[in-house]
C-alpha positions in Angstrom: 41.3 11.6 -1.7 40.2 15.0 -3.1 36.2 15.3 -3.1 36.3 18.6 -5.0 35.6 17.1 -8.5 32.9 15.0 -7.6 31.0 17.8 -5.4 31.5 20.3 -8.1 29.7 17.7 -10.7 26.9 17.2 -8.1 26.5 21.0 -7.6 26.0 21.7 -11.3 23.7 18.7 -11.3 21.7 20.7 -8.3 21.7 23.8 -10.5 20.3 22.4 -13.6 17.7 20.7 -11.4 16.6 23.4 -8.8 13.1 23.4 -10.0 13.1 19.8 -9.9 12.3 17.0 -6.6 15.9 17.8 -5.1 16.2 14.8 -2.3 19.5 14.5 -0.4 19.2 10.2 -1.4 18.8 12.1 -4.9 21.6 14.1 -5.1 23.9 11.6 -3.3 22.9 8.7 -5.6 23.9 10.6 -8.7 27.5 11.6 -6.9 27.8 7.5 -6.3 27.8 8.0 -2.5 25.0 7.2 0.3 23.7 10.0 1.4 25.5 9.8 5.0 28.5 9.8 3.2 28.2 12.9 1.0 26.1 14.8 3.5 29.7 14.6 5.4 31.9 15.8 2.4 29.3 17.8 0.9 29.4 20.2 4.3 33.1 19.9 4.9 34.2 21.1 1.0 31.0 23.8 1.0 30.8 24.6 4.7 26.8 24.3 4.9 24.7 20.8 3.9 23.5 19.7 0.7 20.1 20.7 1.7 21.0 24.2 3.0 22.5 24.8 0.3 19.5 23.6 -2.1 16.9 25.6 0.1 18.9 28.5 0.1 20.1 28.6 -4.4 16.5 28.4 -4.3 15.4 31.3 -2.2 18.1 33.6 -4.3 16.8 32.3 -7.4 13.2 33.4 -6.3 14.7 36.5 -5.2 15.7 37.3 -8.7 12.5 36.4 -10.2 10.4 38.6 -7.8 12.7 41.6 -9.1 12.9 40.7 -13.1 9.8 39.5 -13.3 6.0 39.9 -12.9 5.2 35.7 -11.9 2.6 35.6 -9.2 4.3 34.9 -5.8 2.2 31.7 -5.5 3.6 30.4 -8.8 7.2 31.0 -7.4 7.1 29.1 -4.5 5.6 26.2 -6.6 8.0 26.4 -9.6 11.1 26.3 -6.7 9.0 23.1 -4.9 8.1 25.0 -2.0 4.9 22.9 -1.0 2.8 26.2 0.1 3.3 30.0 -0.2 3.3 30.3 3.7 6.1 28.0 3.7 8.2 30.0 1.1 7.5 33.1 3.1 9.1 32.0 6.2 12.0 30.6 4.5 12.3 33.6 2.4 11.9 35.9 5.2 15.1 33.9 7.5 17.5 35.1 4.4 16.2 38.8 3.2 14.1 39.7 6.7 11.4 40.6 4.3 8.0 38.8 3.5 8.6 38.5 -0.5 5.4 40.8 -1.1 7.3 43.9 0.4 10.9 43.1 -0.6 9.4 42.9 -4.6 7.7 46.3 -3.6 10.8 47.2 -2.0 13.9 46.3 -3.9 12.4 46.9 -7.4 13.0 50.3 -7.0 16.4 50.2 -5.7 17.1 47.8 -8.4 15.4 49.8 -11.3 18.6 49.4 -13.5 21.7 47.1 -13.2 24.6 48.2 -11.3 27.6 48.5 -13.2 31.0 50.0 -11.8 33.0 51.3 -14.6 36.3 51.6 -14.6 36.4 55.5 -14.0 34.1 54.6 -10.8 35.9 51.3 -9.6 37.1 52.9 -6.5 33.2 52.9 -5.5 34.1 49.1 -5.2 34.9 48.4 -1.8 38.7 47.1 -1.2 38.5 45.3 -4.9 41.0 46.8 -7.7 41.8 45.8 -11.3 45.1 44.8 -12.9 46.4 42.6 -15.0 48.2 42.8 -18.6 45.0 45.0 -19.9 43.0 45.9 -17.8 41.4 48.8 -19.5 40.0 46.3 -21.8 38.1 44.7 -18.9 35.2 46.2 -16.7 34.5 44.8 -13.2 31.9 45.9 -11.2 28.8 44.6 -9.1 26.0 42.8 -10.5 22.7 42.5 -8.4 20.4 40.8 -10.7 23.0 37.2 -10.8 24.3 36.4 -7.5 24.6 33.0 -5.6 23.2 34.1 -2.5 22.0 37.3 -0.9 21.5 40.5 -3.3 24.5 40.6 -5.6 27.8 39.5 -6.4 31.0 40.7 -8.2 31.9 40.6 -11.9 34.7 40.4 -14.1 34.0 40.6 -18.1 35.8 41.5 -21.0 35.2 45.0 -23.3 37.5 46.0 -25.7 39.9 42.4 -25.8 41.5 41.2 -29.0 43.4 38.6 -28.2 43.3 35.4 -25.7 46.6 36.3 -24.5 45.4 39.9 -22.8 43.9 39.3 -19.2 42.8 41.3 -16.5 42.6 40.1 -12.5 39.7 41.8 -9.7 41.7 41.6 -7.2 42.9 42.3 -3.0 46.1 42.2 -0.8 46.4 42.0 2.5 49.1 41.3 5.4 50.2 37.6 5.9 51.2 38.4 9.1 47.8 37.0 11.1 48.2 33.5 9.2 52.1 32.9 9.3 53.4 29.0 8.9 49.5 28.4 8.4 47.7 26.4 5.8 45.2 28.8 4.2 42.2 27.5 2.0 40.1 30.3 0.1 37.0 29.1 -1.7 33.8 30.4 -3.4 31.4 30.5 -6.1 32.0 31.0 -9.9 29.7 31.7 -12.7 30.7 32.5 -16.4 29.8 33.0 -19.4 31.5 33.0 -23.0 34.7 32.2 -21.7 37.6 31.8 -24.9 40.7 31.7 -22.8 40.2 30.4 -19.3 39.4 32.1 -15.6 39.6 30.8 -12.5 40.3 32.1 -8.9 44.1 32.8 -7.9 46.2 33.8 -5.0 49.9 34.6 -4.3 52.0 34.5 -1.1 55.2 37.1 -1.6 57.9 38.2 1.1 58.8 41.1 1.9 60.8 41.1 -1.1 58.3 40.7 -2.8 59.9 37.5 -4.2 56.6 34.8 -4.8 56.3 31.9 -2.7 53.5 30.3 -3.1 50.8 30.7 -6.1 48.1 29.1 -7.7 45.8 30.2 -10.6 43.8 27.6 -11.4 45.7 27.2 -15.1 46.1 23.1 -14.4 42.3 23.1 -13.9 41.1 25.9 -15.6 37.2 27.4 -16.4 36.2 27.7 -19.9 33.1 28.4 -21.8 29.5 28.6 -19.9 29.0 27.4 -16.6 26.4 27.7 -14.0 27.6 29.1 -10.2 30.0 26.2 -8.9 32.3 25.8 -5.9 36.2 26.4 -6.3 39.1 26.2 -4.3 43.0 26.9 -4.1 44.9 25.9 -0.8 48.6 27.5 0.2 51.1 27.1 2.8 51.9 30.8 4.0 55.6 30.5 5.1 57.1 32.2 8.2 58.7 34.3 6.2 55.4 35.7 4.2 54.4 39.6 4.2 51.8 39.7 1.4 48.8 37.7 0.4 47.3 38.8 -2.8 44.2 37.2 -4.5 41.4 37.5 -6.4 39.8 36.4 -10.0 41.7 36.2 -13.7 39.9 36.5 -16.4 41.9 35.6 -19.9 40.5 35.9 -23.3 36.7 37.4 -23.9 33.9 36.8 -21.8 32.3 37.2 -18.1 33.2 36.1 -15.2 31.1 36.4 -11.5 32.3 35.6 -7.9 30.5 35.2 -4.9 30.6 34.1 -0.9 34.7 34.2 -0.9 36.3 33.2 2.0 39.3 32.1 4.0 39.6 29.1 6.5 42.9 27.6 7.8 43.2 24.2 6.7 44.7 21.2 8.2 48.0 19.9 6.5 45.5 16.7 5.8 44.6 18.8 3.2 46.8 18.8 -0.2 48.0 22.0 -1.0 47.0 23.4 -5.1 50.7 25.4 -5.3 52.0 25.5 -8.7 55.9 24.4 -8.4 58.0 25.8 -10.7 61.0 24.0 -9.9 59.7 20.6 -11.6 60.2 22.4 -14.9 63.8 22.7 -13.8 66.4 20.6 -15.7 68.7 18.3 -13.6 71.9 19.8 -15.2 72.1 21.5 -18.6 71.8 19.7 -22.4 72.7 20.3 -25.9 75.6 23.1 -25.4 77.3 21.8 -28.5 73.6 22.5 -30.7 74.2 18.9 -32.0 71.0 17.5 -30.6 
């Protein structure tokens, strides 16, 4: 049984309530589990606990506020259910090392305007690069006022796009050769906003050949519209025969699209792969050769 639906439903139910009472028996009620039970499938889709995660959404949301806004530090803490402002202080220090006092005095100046990469500066954007069918109707770049945790994340949005059918990909490659007849799972965090096509994340396994085998792009479960910061997955076998793995986010259509905490894991082969198989759209034999049909 895949979990991933009903933990992405509770996550968007955690960010529409962050300012809210957020208990664990809370959150697991509204997924329709007890809260042993989705504590366990929570941390093994996410990697950290329900509660981490809520504690920490909540500290990065605070983060943002202390930058892009003037709200008293004590009015924080309470708005994001901290019960004192000692208390947020310690738990704000763990994550930024910095007593939220000094990293508002700090940071604001760093942060003084909004960090876009254009695309005549996207090499300044470490090991990330932009293709797709237009890509120099796209921008990607890093955004440090909306991130999902620490101080910033990476964007994708559309500029100059007239047409759903032009997309654009922020994207990486990198030898297959460490993860060879492995199952490899990448996951991470997706925000958008105004999206007309769809997005989603997407990864490819080539040979040396360059010949694809193995891809996913998220078109049978696609992102659309607005949507708060949500957990995503694809899962691929990497054959023996693999030399390249190349991933990253597509963005089709207008809108914005941000990423954040990507990583890789090697999955058990428990766990269903996503690939897309072309083959099922493969006829048996061939049909109508006389056009009488």
């Amino acid at each position: 049984m895949s979990y991933s639906p009903i933990i992405q439903k509770s996550i968007e139910y955690i960010e529409m309530n962050l300012h809210e009472e957020l208990s664990l028996e809370r959150v697991a009620q509204y997924a329709g589990f007890s809260k042993y039970h989705y504590h366990r499938i929570f941390h093994k889709e996410v990697g950290v606990t329900a509660s981490e995660y809520i504690r920490y959404r909540r500290i990065a949301n605070s983060a943002n506020m202390l930058l892009y806004t003037d709200e008293k530090i004590i009015d924080i803490a309470l708005y994001y259910r901290f019960e004192t402002q000692e208390s947020f202080t310690r738990s704000f220090k763990k994550f930024y090392q910095l007593p939220p006092g000094h990293y508002r005095k700090m940071m604001s100046k760093l942060t003084l305007q909004k960090e876009e990469i254009s695309l005549k500066n996207e090499q300044l954007l470490k090991g990330w690069t932009l293709s797709g069918s237009h890509p120099f109707n796209y921008q990607m770049g890093i955004d440090r006022e909306i991130f999902h945790k620490g101080k910033a994340s990476g964007f994708l949005k559309s500029v100059t796009v007239h047409s759903q059918g032009e997309f654009a990909t922020m994207m990486q490659e990198f030898k297959a050769e460490k993860y060879l007849g492995k199952r490899l799972k990448l996951s991470g965090f997706i925000k958008t906003r105004d999206v007309d096509g769809f997005c989603g994340f997407w990864m490819r396994v080539d040979d040396s050949l360059g010949d694809v085998l193995q891809f996913d792009n998220m078109s049978d479960r696609p992102i659309v519209g607005n949507n708060e910061w949500n957990h995503y997955h694809i899962v691929l076998d990497v054959p023996d025969n693999s030399a390249v793995i190349a991933f990253g986010v597509l963005l089709s259509g207008n809108g914005q699209v941000w990423i954040d905490e990507l990583k890789f894991e090697e999955v058990d082969k428990q766990i269903p792969t996503t690939n897309i198989d072309f083959s099922s759209d493969l006829l048996d034999e061939p049909v109508n050769l006389s056009f009488e049909e």
